[in-house]
DOBANU-449008 format. One record per residue: residue in three letters; x, y, z of N, C-alpha, C, O in turn. Coordinates in steps of 0.02 Angstrom, whole numbers, plus 50000, padded with zeros to 5 digits. Atoms other than C-alpha are relative to their C-alpha. Layout:
BEGIN
alaXYZXYZXYZXYZ;...
REM end
This chain:
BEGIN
unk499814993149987502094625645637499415003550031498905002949996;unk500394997149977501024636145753499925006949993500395010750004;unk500004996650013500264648845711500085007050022499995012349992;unk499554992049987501044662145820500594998850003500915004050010;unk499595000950020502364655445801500424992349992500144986849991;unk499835007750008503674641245779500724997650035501265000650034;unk499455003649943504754628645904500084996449985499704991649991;unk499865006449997505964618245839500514998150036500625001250089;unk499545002849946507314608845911500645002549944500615002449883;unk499404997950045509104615545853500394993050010500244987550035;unk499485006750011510754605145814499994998150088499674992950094;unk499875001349932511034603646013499274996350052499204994650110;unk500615006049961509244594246041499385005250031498815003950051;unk500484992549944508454612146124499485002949968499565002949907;unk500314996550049506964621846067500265007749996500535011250039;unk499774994550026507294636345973499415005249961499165004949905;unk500544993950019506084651145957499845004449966499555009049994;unk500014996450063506004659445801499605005049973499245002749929;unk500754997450025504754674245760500195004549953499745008049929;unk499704994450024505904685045668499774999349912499895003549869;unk499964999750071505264676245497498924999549997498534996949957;unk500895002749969503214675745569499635007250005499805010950051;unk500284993449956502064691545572499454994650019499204989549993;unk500605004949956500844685345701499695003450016499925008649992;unk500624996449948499374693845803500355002650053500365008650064;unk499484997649957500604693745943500705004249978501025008150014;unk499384994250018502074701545832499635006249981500055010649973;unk500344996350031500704714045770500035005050064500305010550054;unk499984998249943500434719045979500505001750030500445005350080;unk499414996849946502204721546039500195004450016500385006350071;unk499874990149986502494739545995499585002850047499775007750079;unk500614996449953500984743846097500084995950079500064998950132;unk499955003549937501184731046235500705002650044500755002350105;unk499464995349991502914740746242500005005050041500305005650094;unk499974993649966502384757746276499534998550072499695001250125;unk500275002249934501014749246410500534999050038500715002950082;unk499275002249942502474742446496500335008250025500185010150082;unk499774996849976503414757746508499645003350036499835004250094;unk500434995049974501884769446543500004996650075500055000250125;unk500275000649933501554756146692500575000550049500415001550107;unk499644998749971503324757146752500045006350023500455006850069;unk499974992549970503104776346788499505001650040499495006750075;unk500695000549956501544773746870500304995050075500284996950134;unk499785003649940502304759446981500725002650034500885000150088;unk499674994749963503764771947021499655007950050499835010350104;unk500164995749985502814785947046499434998450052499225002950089;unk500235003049930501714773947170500395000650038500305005150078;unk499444999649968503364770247248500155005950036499835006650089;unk499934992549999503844786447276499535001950051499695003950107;unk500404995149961502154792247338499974995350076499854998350128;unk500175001449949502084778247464500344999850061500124999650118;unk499424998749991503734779647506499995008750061500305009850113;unk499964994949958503264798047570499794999050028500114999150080;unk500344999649948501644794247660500684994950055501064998050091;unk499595001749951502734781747760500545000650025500794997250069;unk499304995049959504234793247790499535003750051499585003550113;unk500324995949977502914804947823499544996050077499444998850130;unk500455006449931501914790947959500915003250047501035007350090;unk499395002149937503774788248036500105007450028499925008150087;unk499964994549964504154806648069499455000450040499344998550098;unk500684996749952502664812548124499914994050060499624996650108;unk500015006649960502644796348231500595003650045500455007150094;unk499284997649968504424801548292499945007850037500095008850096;unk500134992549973504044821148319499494996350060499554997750119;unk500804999649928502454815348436500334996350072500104997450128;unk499895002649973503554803748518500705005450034500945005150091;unk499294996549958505124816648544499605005350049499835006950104;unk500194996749952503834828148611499655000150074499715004050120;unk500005001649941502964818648733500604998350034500494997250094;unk499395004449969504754811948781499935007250045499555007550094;unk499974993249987505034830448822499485005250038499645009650078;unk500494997149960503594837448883499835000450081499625005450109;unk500065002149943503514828249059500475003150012500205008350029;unk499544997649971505254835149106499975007750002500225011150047;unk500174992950017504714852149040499375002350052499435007450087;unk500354998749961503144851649131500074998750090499715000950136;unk499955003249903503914842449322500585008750011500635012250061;unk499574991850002505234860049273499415006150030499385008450087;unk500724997649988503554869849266499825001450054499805006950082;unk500295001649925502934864349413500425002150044500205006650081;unk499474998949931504394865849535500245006449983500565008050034;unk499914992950000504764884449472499235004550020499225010050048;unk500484997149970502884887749498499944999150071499665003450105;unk499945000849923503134880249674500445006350032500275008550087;unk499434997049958504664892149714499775007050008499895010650057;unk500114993250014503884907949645499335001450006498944997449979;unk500634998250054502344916449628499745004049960499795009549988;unk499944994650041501834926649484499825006550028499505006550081;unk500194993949983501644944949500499225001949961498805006049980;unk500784998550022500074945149395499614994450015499654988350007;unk500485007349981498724937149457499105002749969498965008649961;unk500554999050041496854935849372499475002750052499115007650046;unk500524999349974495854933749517500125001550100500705000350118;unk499824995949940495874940649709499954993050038499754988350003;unk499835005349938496104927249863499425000750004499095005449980;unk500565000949956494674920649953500205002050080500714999750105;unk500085000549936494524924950118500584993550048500814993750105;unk499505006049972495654908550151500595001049994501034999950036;unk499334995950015496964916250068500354997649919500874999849894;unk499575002350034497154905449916499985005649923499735011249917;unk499674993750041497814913249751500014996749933500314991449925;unk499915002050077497614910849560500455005349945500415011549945;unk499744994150042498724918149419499585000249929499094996649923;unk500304999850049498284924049232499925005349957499955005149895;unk500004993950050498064941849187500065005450056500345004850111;unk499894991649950497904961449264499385000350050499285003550102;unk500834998549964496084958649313499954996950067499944991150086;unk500145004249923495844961049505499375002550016499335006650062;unk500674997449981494024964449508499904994950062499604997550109;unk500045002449949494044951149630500105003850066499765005150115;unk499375000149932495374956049742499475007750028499355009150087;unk500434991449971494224975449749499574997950042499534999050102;unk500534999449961492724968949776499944994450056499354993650074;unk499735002149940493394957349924500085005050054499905004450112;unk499524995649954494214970750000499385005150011499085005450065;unk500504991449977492964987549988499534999150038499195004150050;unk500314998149950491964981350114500505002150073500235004850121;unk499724998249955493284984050232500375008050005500605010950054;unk499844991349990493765002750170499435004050000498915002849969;unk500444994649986492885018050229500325005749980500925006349965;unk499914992850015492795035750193500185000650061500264995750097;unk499944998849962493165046050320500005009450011500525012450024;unk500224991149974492615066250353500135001750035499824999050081;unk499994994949936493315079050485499895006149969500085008249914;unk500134994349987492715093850516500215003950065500215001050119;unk499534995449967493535107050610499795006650013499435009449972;unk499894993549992493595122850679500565003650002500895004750053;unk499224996349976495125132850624499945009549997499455012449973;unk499784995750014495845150250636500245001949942500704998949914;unk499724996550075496055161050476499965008350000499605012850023;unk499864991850000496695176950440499375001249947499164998249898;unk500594997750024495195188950418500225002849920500795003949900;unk500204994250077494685198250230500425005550015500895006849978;unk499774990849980495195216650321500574999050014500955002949986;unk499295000449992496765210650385500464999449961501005001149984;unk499445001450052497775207050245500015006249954500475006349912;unk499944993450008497285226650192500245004350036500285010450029;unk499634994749928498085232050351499345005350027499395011150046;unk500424996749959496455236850413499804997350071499345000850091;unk499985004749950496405225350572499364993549975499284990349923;unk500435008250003495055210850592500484994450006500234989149987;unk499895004349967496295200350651499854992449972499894991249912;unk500075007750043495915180650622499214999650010498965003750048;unk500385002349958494345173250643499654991649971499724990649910;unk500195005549988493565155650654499524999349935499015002349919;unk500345001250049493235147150497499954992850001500444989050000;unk499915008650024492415129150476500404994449959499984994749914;unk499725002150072493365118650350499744990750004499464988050052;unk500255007350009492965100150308500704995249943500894996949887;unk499505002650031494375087350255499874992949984499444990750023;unk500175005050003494325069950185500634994849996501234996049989;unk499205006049987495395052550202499644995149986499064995549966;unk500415006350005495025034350195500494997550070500984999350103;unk499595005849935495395020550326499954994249993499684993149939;unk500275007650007495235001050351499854995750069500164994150119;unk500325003249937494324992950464500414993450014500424988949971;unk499395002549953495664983250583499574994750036499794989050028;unk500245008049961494404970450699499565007150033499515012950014;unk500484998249946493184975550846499914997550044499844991550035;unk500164999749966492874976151003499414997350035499034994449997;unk500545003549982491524969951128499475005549985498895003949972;unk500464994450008490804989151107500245003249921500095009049910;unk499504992850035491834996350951499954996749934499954990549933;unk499525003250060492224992550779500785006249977500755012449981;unk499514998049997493904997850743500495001349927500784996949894;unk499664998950054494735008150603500395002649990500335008150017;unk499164997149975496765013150571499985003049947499944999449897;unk499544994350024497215027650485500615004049981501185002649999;unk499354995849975498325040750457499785006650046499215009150047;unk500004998049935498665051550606499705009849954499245013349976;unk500354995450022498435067750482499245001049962499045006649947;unk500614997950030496715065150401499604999950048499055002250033;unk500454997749959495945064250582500385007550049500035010250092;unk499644994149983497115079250641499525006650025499205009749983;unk500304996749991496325091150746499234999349975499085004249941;unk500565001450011494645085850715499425001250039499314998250091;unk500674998449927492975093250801499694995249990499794992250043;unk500335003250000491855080350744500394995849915500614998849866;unk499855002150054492335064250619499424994749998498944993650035;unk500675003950035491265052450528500214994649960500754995549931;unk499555003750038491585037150441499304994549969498894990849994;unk500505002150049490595031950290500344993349975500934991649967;unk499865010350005490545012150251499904999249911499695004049878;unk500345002650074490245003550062499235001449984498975002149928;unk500854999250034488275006150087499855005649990499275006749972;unk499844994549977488725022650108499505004050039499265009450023;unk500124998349954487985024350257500585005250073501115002750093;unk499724994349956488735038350387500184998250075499794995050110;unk500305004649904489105033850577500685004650007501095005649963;unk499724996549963490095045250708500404997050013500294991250030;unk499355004149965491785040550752500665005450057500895011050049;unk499694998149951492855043250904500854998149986501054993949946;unk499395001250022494735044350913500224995350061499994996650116;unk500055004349986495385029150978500774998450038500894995950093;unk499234997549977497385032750983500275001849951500085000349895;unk499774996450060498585043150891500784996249997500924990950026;unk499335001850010500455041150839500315004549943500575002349891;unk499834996750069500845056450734500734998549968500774997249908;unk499415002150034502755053150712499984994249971500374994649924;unk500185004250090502215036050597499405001649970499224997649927;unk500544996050019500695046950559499574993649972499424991049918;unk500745004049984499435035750613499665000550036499855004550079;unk500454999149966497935033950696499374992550028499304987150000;unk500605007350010496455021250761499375003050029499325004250089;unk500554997549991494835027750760499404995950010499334991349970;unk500365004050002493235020950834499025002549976498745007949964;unk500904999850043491145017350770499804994950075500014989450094;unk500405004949959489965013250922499844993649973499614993849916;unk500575008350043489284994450869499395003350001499045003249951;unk501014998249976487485002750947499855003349933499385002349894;unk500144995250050487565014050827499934997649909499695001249865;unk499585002450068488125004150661499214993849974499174988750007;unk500565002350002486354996450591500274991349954500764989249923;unk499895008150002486244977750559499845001549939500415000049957;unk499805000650068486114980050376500775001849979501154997849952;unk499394998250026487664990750349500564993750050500964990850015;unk499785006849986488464976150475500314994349944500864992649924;unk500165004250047487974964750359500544998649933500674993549902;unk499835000250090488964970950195500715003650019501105005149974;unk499344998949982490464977050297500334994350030500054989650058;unk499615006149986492094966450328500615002750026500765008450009;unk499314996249982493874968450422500394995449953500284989849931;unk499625002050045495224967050321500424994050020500444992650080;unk499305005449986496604952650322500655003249967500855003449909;unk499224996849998498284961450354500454995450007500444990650046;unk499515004749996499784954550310500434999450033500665004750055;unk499465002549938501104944650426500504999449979500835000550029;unk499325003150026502694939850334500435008549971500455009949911;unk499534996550016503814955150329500475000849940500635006149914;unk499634999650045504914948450200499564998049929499814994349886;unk500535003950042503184946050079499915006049945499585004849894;unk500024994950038503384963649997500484999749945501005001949970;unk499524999750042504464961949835499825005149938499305006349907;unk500134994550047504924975449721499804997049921500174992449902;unk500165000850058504134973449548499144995150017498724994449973;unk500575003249993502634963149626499165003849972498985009649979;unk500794995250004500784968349575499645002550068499534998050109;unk500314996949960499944979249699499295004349967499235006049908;unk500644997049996498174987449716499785003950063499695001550119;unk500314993449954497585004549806499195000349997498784999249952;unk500614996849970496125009349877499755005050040499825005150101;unk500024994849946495555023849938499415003449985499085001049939;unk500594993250022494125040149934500485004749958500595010449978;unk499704993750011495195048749821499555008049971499045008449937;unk500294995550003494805066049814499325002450030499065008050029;unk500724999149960493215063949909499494999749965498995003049979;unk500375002150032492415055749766499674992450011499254989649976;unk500355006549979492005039649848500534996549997501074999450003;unk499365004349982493115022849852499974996949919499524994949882;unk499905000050074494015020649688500744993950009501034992950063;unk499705004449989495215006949645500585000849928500465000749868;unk499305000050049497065008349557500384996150016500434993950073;unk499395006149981498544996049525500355001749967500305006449927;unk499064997450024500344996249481500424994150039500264989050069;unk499615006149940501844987949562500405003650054500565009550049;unk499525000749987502844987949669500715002749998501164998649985;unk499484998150029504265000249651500635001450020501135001449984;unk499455004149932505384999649830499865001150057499425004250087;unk500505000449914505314996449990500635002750015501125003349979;unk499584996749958506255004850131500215007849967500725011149958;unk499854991450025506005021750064500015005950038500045003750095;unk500124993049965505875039550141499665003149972499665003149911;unk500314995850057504735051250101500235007050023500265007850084;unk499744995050018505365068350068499325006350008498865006449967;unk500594996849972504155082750161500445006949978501025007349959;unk499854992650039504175102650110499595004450064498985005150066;unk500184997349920503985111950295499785007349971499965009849918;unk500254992050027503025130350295500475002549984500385002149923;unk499524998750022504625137650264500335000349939500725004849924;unk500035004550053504785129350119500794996050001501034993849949;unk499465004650014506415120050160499804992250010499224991050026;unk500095007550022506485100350141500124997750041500665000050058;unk499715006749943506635085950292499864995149941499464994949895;unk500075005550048507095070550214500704994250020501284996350018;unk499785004349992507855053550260500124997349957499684996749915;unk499965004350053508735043150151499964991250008500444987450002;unk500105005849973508005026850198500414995649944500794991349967;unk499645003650058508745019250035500974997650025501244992150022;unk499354998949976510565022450100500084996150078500564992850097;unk500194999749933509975020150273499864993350017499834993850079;unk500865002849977508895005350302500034998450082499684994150107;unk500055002049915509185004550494499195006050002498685005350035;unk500664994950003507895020850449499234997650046498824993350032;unk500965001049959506185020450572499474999649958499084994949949;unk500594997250055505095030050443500184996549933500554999249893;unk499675000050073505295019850293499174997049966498744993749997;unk500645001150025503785017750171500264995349933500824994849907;unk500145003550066503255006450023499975003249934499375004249933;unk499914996050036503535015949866499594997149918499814993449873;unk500345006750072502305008949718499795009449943499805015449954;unk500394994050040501535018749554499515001149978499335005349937;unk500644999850003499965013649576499715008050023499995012150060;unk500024991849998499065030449568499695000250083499314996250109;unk500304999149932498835038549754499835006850006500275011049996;unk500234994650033497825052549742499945003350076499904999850126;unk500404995849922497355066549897499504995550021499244993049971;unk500575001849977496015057950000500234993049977499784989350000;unk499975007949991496615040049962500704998450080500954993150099;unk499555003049929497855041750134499464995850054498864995550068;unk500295005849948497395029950252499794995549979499704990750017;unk500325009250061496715015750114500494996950008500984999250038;unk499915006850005497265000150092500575001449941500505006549907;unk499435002250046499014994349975499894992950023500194991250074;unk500015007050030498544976249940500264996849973500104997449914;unk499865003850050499474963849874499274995649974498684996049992;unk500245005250022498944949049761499464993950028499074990449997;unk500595005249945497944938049900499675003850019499235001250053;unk500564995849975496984954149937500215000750083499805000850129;unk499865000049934498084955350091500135006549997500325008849943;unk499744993149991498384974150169500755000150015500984998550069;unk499184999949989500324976250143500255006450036500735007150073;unk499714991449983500274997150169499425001450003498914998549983;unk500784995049985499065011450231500515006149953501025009149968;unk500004993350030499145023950090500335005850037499905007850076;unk500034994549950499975038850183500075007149944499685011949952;unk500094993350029500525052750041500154997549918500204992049892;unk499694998850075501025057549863500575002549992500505005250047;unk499724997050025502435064949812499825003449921499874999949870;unk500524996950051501545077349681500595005149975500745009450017;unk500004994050013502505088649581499925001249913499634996349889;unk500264999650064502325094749384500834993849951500934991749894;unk499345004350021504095084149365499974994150006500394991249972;unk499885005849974503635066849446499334997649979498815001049979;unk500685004449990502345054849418500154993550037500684990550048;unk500015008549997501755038249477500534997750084500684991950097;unk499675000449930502755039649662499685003350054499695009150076;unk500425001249938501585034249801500314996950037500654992050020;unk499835005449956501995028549965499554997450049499065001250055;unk500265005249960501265017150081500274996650069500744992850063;unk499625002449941501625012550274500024993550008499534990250025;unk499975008549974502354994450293499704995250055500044991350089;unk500425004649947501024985650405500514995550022500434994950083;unk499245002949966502714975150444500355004250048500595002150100;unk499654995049935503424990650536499695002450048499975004950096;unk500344996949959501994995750617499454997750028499035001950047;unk500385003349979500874980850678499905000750066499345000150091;unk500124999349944501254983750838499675005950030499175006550065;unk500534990750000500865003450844499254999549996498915002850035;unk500614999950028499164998450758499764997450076499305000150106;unk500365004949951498904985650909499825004850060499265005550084;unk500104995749928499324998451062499485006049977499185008750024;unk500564996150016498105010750959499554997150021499255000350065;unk500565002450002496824998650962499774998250074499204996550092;unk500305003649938496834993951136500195008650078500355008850137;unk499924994449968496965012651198499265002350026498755000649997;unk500744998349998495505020251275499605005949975499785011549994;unk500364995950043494335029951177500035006550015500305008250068;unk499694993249962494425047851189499185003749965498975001749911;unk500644995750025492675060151161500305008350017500555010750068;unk499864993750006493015076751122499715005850031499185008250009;unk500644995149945492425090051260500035005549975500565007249948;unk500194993749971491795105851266500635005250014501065002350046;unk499464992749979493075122551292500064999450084500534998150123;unk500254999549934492335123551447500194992350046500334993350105;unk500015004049952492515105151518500974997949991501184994650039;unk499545000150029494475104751425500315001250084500085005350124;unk499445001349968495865100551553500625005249957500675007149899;unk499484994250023497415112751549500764997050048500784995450108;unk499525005349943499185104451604500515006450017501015005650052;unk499664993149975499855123851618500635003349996500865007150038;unk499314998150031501505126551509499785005449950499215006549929;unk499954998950061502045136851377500414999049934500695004349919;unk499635006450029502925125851250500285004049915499955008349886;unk500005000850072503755126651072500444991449969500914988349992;unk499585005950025504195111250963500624998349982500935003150005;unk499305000949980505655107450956500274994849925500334988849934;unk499784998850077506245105250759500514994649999500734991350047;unk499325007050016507575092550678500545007850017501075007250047;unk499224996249997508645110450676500185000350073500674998550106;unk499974998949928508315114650835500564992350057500974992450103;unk499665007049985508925095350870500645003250009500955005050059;unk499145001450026510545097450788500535007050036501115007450054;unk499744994749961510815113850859500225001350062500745004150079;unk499914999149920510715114051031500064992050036500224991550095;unk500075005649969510545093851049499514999850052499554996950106;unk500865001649960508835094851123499684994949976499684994449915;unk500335003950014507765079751132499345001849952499195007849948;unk500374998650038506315078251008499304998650051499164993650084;unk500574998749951504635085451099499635004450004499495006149946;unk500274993449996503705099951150500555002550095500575000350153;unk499594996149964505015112451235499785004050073499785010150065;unk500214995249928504425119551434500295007649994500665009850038;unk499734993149998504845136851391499775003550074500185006750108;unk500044997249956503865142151530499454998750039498894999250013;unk500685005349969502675133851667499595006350058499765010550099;unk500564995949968501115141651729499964999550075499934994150103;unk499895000249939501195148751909499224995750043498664995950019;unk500645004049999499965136952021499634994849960499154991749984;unk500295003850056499535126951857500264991850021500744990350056;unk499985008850027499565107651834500554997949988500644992150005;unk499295003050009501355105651784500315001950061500774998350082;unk499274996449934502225116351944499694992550030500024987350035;unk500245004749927501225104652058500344992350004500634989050047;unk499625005450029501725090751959500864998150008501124992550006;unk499274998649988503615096051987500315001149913500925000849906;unk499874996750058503685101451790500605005850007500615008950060;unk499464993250003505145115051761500255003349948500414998649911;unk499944997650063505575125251620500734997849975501174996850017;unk499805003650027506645118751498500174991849987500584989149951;unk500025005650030506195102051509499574998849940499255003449913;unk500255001550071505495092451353499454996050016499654990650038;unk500525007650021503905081251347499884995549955499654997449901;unk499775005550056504105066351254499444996350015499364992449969;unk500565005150009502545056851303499465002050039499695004650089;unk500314996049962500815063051381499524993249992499404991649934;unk500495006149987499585046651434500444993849962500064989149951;unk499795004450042500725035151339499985000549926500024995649888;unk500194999350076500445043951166500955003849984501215008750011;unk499404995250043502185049651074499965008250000499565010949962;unk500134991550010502325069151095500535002549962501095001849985;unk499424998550047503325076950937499885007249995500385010750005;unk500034991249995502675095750926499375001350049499004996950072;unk500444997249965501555107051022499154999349975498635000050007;unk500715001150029500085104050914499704994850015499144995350040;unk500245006549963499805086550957499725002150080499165001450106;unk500344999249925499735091851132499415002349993498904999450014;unk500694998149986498465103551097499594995149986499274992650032;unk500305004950012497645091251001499584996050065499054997950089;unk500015002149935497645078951152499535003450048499025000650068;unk500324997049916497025091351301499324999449988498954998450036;unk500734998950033495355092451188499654991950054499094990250075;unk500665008849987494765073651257500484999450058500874994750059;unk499765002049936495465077251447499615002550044499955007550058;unk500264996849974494195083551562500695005550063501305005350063;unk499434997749958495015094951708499884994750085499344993050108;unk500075005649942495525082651880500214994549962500504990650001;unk499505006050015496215068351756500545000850006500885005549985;unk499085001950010497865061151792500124996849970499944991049961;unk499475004450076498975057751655500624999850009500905004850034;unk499455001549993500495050851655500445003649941500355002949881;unk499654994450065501895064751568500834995250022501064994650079;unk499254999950019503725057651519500525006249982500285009249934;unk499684995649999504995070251516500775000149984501124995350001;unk499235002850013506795072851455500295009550043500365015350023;unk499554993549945507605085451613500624999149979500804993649959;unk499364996250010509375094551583500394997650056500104998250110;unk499485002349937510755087851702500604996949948500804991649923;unk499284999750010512275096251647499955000349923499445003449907;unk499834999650061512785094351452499374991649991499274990149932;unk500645003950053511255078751431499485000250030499375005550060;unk500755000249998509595074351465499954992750057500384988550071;unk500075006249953508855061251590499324999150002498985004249999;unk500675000550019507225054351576499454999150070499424994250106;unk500445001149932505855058151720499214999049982499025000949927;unk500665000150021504015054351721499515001950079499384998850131;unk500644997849963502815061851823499234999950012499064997949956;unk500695001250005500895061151856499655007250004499675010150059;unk500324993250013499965077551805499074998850004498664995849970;unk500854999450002498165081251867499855007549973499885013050000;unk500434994150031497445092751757499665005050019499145004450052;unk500454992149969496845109851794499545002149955499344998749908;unk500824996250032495405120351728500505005549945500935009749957;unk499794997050066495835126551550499665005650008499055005749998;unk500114992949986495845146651598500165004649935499815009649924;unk499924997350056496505152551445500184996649945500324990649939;unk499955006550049496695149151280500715001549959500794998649906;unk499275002450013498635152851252500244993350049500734989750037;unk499735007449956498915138351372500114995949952499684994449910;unk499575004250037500175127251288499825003449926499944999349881;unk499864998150054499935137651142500865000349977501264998650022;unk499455000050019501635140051032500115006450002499815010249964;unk499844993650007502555156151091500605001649955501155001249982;unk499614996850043503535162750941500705002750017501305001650009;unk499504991849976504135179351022500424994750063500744998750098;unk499445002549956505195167351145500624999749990500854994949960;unk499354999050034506905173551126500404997950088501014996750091;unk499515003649934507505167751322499564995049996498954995249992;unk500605006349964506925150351354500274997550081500094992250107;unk499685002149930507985150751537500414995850006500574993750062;unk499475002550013509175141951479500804999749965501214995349952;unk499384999150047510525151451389499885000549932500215004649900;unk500075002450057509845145451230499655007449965499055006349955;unk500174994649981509485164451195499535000749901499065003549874;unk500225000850086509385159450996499444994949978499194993849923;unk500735004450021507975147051020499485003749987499245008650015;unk500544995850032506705150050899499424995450014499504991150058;unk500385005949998505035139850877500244995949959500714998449928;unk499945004250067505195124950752499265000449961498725001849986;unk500645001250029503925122850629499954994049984500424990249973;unk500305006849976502785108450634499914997749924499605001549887;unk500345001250076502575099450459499324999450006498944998450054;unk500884997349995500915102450396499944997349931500314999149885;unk500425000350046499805093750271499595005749970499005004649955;unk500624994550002498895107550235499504999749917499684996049871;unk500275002750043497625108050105499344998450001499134996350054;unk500845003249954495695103850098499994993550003499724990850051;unk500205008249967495865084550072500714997250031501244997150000;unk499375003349989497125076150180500294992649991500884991450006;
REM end
């Protein structure tokens, strides 16, 4: 019999294992070898279990990495071919000179300081008429001659073999005795008028090269104006530039808010002209409409898109205590060509009283009412031509219209005057004309040599004209819209 226990063989020949009549060492251990057992079965579950998660946990996470790269490539070749089609409206950083283009955030410190070497200030000074102190007490004194000084911006357009060349608007050099056009170094330099176009109220003004010192050269640049017409979209990011207020060149952005607009003008009178280019768009005059801020003295700057390309020339505000944030801007798309025949016009220097050419009418403008009224062409009106003067000789006659004087657009009497200032007397200029034959108009052009500017109502605007020799007994003058104002 052994002493843990005992194996004998039963009736059937087998051993038979008996401990039930034996305390042994080993029967002493079973209760305890018991609860070991179970304790280790909860341990070898609760292994189970844990390993059981990490390798659920492996397979997902395995599986997620794998559904997302699956996914990602199709998401990103998507990506790609919508960034091909489009490009964002915010962009971080301004074009190079080449033209190329990054997106990212609002910040176009680039795109400014690219561009501001190509905008200038721009200063006229003037000599106008103003009603005297005593006069407005009804004591006489009459008007008399007061300096005034106005400010604008412009952008330098290309140059010449003699010139550098900068486009405007046609009102911030307006009547101008002497203008000036201050660069980024803010250096000063004399500028000549170059050609006008007041009905898209523009201008191209020129800077001797002789004159323009090889430093300020140096740190000035012409802009890169844009070509693609259909490149303006509403909601896009845009950036202004201009002298606003005649505090130097300051830089605002916004977007984009529509194109083919009208802008809506407030005549001395105070009644309203106004096109609805929106309704319209066959419209001539139609401007860029953004809410980037456009302040007085930023007309004639730069409207930039995103590549730091010139899209618009700043021209006004619409300002009143009701509106904000509605600036417009002239579509360099509508008016590339205008800019071009400016630029290749010949310079004009402003004479003397005394050396001033006189073409020997007496004229009034000739108004949208006046238009609609009588169906008169848009011009300055021949009310009445000077006996012996420059127009008879010419074969001029009263009630015709002048519609073009050297090849420049003629829309009111002021321009003309404007004009005669940079004609000596003995130049011939070529005058377009719209003559009366019958119930319309017929278009003649003539060659006018200039006479000696004898007085100084010549082509002034006569008011008191109640016959103009034509029946028209109710023709009044029109009035001329007017910026008026110290900065234009």
């Amino acid at each position: 019999m052994s002493e843990y226990g005992d194996y004998n063989f039963n009736d059937n020949g087998k051993y038979d294992f008996r401990d039930e009549n034996y305390v042994t060492p080993m029967n002493q251990k079973s209760p305890k070898k018991k609860r070991n057992n179970t304790y280790m079965k909860w341990v070898k579950r609760i292994g189970a279990v844990t390993l059981s998660a990490v390798l659920f946990g492996g397979v997902a996470g395995g599986a997620f990495q794998a559904v997302k790269y699956l996914t990602a490539a199709p998401a990103a070749a998507t990506a790609s071919t919508q960034s091909g089609n489009s490009s964002s409206s915010l962009i971080k950083t301004a074009a190079t000179s080449g033209g190329s283009t990054s997106t990212g955030s609002l910040d176009v410190s680039s795109i400014a300081e690219n561009a501001m070497p190509s905008i200038v200030s721009i200063t006229n000074k003037s000599v106008q008429e103003v009603q005297s102190y005593f006069s407005m007490f009804g004591q006489g004194g009459g008007t008399q001659e007061q300096e005034t000084e106005s400010v604008g911006s412009g952008i330098i357009i290309g140059q010449n073999d003699s010139e550098l060349l900068i486009v405007t608007n046609y009102h911030v050099i307006e009547s101008a005795d002497t203008l000036t056009a201050s660069f980024i170094d803010d250096q000063a330099y004399e500028a000549n008028v170059k050609g006008t176009d007041p009905d898209n109220d523009l201008a191209v003004i020129a800077v001797s090269l002789d004159s323009i010192s090889d430093d300020t050269m140096s740190q000035i640049a012409v802009a890169t104006m844009a070509t693609d017409e259909d490149a303006v979209k509403v909601g896009e990011q845009v950036v202004a530039i201009g002298n606003a207020l005649g505090y130097g060149q300051s830089v605002t952005t916004g977007i984009v808010s529509a194109t083919e607009r009208s802008l809506t003008t407030t005549t001395e009178d105070g009644t309203q002209a106004a096109q609805d280019a929106a309704a319209d768009s066959t419209a001539e005059n139609t401007y860029i409409q953004t809410d980037a801020a456009i302040n007085p003295g930023n007309s004639g700057g730069a409207l930039l898109n995103m590549s730091g390309e010139v899209i618009g020339i700043n021209s006004a505000k619409l300002a009143s205590t009701e509106i904000e944030g509605m600036g417009y801007a002239i579509p360099v798309s509508r008016v590339s060509d205008i800019i071009e025949n400016l630029m290749n016009q010949t310079t004009k220097t402003k004479l003397s009283t005394d050396e001033q050419g006189s073409i020997g009418i007496k004229g009034l403008s000739v108004t949208e009412d006046i238009q609609q009224a009588y169906s008169i062409p848009a011009g300055v009106y021949v009310s009445e031509v000077t006996k012996g003067g420059a127009a008879e000789a010419a074969g001029i006659t009263a009630n015709s219209v002048i519609t073009s004087f050297d090849g420049t657009t003629i829309t009111d009497i002021s321009q003309l005057q404007d004009l005669l200032q940079y004609y000596a007397e003995g130049t011939k200029v070529e005058v377009k004309l719209q003559v009366p034959d019958g119930d319309t108009y017929i278009e003649k052009t003539v060659t006018v040599t200039l006479g000696k500017a004898v007085s100084s109502d010549d082509t002034q605007q006569n008011d008191s004209q109640s016959d103009a020799q034509s029946g028209n007994s109710g023709l009044q003058s029109g009035l001329t819209q007017s910026y008026g104002g110290y900065i234009r």
